[in-house]
PANUMAR-120589 format. One record per residue (C-alpha): residue in one letter; x, y, z; residue number from 1. Coordinates in pm, 1 decimal, padded with zeros to 6 digits, always signed. Example, Ala and Ser with C-alpha at 12.3 -4.5 7.8 and 13.67 -1.06 7.14 Angstrom:
<recs>
REC rest        X        Y        Z  nr
REC    a +01230.0 -00450.0 +00780.0   1
REC    s +01367.0 -00106.0 +00714.0   2
</recs>
This chain:
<recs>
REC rest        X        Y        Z  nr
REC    x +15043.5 +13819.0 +06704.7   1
REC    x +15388.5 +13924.2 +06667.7   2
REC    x +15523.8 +14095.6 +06330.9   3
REC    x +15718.4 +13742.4 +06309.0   4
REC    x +15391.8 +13566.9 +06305.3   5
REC    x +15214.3 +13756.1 +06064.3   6
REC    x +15495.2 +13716.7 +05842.2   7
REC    x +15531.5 +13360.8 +05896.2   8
REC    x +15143.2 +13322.2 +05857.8   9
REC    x +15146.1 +13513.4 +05535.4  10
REC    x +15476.9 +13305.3 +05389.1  11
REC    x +15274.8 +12982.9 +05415.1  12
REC    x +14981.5 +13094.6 +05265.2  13
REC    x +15125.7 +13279.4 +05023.3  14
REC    x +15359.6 +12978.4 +04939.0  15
REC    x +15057.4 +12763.9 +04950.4  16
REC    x +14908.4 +13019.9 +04675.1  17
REC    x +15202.5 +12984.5 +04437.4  18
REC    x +15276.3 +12577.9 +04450.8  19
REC    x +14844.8 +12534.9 +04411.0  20
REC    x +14859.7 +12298.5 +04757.4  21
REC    x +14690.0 +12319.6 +05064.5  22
REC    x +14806.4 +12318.3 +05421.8  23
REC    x +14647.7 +12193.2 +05748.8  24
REC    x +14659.7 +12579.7 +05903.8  25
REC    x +14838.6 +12871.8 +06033.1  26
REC    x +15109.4 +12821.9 +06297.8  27
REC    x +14897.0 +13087.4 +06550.3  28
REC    x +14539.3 +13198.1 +06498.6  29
REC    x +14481.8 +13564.2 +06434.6  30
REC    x +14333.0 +13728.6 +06793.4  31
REC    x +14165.8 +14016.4 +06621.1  32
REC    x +14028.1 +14121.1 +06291.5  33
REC    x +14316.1 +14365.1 +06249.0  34
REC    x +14555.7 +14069.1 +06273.8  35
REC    x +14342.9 +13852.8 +05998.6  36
REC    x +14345.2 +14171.4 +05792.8  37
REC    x +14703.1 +14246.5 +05808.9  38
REC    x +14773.9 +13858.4 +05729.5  39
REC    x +14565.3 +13935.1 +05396.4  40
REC    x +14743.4 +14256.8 +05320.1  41
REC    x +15124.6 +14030.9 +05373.8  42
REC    x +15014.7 +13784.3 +05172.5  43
REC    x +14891.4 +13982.0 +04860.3  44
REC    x +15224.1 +14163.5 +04873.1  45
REC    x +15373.5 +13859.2 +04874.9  46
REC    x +15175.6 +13722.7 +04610.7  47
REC    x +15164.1 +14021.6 +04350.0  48
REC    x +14870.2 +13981.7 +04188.8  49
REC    x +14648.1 +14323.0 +04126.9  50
REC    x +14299.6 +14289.4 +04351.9  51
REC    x +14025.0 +14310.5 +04176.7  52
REC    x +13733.9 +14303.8 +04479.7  53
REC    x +13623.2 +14275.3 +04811.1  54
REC    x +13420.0 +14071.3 +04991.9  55
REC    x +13237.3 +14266.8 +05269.7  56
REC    x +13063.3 +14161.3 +05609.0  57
REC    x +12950.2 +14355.5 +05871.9  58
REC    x +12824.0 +14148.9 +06122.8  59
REC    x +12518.0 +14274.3 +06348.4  60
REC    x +12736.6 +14251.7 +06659.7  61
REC    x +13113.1 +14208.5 +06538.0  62
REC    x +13329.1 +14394.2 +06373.4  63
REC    x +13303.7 +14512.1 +05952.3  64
REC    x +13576.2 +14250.2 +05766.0  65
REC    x +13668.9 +14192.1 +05406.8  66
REC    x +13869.0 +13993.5 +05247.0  67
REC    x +14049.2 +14040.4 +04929.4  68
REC    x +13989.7 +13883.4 +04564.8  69
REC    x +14258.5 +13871.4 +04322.9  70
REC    x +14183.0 +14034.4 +03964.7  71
REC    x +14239.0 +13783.2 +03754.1  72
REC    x +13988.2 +13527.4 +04032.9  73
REC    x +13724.9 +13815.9 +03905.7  74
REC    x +13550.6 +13633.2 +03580.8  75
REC    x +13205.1 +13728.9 +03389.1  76
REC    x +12948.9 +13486.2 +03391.4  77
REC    x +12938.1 +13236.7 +03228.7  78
REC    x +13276.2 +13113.0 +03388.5  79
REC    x +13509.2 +12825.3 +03448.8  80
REC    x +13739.8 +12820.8 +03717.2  81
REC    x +13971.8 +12520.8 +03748.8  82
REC    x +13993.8 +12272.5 +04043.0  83
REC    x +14325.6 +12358.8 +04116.4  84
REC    x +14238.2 +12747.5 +04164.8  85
REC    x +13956.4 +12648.6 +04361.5  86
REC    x +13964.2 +12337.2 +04548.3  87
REC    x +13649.9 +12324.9 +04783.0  88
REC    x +13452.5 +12429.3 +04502.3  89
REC    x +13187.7 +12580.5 +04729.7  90
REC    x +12957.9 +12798.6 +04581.7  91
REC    x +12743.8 +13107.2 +04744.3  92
REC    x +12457.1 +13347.7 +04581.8  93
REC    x +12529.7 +13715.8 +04676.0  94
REC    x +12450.7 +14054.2 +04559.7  95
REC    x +12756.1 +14283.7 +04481.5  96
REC    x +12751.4 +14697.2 +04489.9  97
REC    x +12978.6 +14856.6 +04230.8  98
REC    x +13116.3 +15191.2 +04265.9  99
REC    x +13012.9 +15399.4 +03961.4 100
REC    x +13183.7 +15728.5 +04131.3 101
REC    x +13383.7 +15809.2 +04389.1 102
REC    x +13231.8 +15906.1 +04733.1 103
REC    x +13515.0 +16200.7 +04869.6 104
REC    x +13576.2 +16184.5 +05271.7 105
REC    x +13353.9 +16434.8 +05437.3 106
REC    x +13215.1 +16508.7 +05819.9 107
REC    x +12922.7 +16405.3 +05799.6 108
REC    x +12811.4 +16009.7 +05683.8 109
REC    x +12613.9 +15985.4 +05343.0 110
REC    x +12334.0 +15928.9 +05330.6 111
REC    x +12177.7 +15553.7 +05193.6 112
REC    x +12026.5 +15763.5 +04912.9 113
REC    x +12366.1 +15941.9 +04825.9 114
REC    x +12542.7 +15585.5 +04853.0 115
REC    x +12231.6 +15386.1 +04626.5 116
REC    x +12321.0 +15674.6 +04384.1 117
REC    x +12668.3 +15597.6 +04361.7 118
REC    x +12633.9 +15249.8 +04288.0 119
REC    x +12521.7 +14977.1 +04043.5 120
REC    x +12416.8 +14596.9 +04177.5 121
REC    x +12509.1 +14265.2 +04051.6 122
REC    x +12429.5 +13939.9 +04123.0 123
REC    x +12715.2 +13724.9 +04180.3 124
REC    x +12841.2 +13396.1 +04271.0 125
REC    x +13098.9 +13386.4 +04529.6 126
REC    x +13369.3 +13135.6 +04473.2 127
REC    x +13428.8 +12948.1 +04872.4 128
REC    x +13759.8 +12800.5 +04879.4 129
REC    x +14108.7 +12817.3 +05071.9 130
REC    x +14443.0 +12686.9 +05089.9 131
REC    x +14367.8 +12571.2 +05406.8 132
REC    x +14214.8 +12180.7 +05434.1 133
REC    x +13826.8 +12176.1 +05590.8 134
REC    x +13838.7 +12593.5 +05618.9 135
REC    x +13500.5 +12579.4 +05824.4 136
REC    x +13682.1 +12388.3 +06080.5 137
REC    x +13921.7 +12653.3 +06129.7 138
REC    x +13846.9 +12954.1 +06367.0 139
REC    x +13697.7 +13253.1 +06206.7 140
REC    x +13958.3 +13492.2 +06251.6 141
REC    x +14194.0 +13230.0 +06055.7 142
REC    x +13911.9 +13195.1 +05815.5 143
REC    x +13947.5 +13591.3 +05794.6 144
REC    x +14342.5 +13544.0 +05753.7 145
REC    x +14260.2 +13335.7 +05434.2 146
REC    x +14042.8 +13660.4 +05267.7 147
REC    x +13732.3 +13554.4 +05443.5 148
REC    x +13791.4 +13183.2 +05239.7 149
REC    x +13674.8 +13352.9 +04951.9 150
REC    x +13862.4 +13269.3 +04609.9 151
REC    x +13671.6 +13413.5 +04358.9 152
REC    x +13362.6 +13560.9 +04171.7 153
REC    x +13148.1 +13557.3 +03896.9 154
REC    x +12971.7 +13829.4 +03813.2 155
REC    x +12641.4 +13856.3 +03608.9 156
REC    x +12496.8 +14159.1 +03435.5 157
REC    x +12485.4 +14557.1 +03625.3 158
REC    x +12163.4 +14632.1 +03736.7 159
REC    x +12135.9 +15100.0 +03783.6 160
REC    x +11792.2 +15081.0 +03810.5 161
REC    x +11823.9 +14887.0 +04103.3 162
REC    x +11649.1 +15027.5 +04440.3 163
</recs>
């Protein structure tokens, strides 16, 4: 994708944010998770709003993505999130990891011991929704261009004592 495209891309969805309407798609599909990512990235810029999470995958044989979640699309269980903030209303169990301190860049990796150290767990329920109309039916790399179609989450009670 050109510059142009990511821009345009981002404009619509981040227009499509703002009015609280969906479209049919993007104008071009994303080729690469860069591309989806930097279509994220546009539109919250575009958009304003503080993020408050990420949702993380790193698939067996792909490449790591995330997608971002607004701050205020962050909410403690119980929660109520309005049909117009979420319009597919999908639902999804995960767990969540929660930083507790930072990890400083070093040479060599930490190890899952330093990492389980650094974190607390919480169960959460991720909020699947888009601005797009029938997001599964749109390419994944789209998908990824819309924050992984993730809208929101609700998070239940830290967990320290966890591994």
């Amino acid at each position: 994708m050109t510059e142009a495209e990511i821009e345009t891309a981002a404009a619509l969805l981040a227009d499509a944010r703002r009015r609280g309407v969906q479209i049919e798609g993007l104008p071009v599909t994303p080729s690469s998770v860069a591309e989806g990512h930097a279509i994220q990235d546009r539109v919250a810029a575009l958009v304003g709003e503080p993020i408050g999470a990420f949702k993380a995958g790193a698939p067996p044989d792909g490449e790591p993505t995330r997608g971002l979640i607004e701050a205020r699309m962050v909410r403690a269980s119980p929660a109520r999130m309005a049909v117009a903030e979420v319009p597919h209303l999908g639902v999804e169990g995960e767990t969540a990891f929660k930083f507790t301190r930072d990890l400083p860049a070093r040479r060599e990796p930490y190890t899952r011991e330093e990492v389980a150290a650094a974190v607390t767990v919480l169960p959460v329920i991720e909020i699947v929704s888009s601005r797009c109309r029938e997001p599964p039916s749109r390419p994944e790399v789209q998908q990824l261009a819309h924050c992984g179609i993730n809208a929101g989450l609700v998070v239940g009670p830290e967990t320290a004592d966890w591994s």
